[in-house]
C-alpha positions, 0 to 999 in steps of 0.5 A, a space after each residue: 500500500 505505501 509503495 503505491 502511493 510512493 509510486 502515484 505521487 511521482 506520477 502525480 507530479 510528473 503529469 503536473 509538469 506536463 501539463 504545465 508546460 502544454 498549457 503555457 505552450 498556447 500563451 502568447 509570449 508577445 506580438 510576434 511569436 508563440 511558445 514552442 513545444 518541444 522534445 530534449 534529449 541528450 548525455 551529461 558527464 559529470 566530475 564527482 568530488 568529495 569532501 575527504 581524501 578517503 574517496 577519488 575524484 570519479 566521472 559520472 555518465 548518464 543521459 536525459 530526456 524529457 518535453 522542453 518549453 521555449 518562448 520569447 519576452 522582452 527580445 530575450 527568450 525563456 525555456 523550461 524542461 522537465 527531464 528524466 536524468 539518470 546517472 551512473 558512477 563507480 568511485 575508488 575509496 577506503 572505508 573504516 568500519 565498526 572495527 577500525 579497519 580499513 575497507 578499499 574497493 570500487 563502489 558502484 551507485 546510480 541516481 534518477 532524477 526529474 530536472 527542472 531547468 529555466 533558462 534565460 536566453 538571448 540570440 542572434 537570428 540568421 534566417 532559418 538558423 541562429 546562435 544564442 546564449 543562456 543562464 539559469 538555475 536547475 532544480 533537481 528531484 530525486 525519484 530514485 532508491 535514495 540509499 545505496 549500500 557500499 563494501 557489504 554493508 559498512 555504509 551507504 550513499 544517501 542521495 539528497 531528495 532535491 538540490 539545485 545547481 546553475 547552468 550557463 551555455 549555449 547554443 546553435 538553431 537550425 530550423 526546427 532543430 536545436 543543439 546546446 552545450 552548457 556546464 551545470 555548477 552544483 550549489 550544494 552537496 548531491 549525497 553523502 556516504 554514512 556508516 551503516 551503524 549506531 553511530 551513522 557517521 557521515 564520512 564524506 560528502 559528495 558532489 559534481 560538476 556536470 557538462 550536458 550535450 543536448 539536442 532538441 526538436 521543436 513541433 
């Protein structure tokens, strides 16, 4: 009973978004020009980093898609999405257990999330192409298994159930088409890993700095 209803306020809250973004498709963003709907779509790789020595540097892999919104005010633009990420890392570290002993290995975790971009843009038009810039923040959901556990259970990655990061990039139009590179900036910590013990220490805590490859059709 209680996974269903875990399971019914994600899908609640994934149907809110799109229908959010349906509905401010049909606005008017001024006199010249309509809302676009869309479809993104694309790969991030991310640097994680932690707070102490005992855990390395890692890249991360992953991928997203999701509807996407764009629309003029003012000469500048906006877009919003609502993306479905997931990321998968494995990090080499050293752990202490109940023991004081010290346990090195390769961990493997992975995360799902629903990311919320909103952007700022402003463009230069060539015809039926042109180029453009953008900036904004990016607020990301949890929806995954939010702990992990690492080296036979001494302890666990605790993802965070939101963070929010910043985006800055760019981009090139082509028709209908639209290709944008950027470079999100984490402000705040992603996770942490904790001892799966009485103590429920947190031995380190992880973020990552991500770069998104990304390409989107507009209808």
């Amino acid at each position: 009973m209680g996974l269903n209803c875990i399971k019914d306020r994600k899908s609640s809250l994934w149907g809110k978004v799109l229908l959010s973004l349906c509905l401010l498709a049909f606005l008017p963003a001024d006199a010249d020009a309509q809302a676009k709907l869309g479809l993104k779509g694309g790969i991030d790789i991310s640097e994680m980093s932690f707070s102490e020595d005992a855990f390395k540097k890692s890249n991360r892999t992953g991928y997203y898609i999701g509807p996407t919104l764009k629309f003029p005010v003012f000469g500048l633009g906006f877009d919003i999405s609502a993306l479905y990420s997931w990321r998968n890392a494995e990090v080499k570290g050293v752990l202490m257990d109940i023991n004081d002993e010290a346990q090195e290995g390769k961990y493997k975790f992975s995360d799902k999330q629903i990311l919320v971009p909103i952007h700022v843009r402003y463009g230069i038009d060539f015809g039926e192409g042109g180029i453009f810039a953008f900036a904004g923040p990016q607020f990301g959901f949890n929806i995954g298994d939010k702990e992990k556990s690492l080296k036979d259970n001494v302890a666990e990655w605790r993802s965070r159930d939101s963070n929010l990061s910043f985006d800055i990039g760019g981009g090139l139009t082509l028709g209908r088409l639209e290709l944008t590179v950027n470079y999100n900036i984490p402000l705040g910590r992603a996770g942490e890993v904790r001892l799966k013990d009485a103590t429920d220490k947190v031995l380190t805590k992880g973020t990552y700095k991500t770069w998104k490859i990304s390409a989107a059709y507009y209808f």
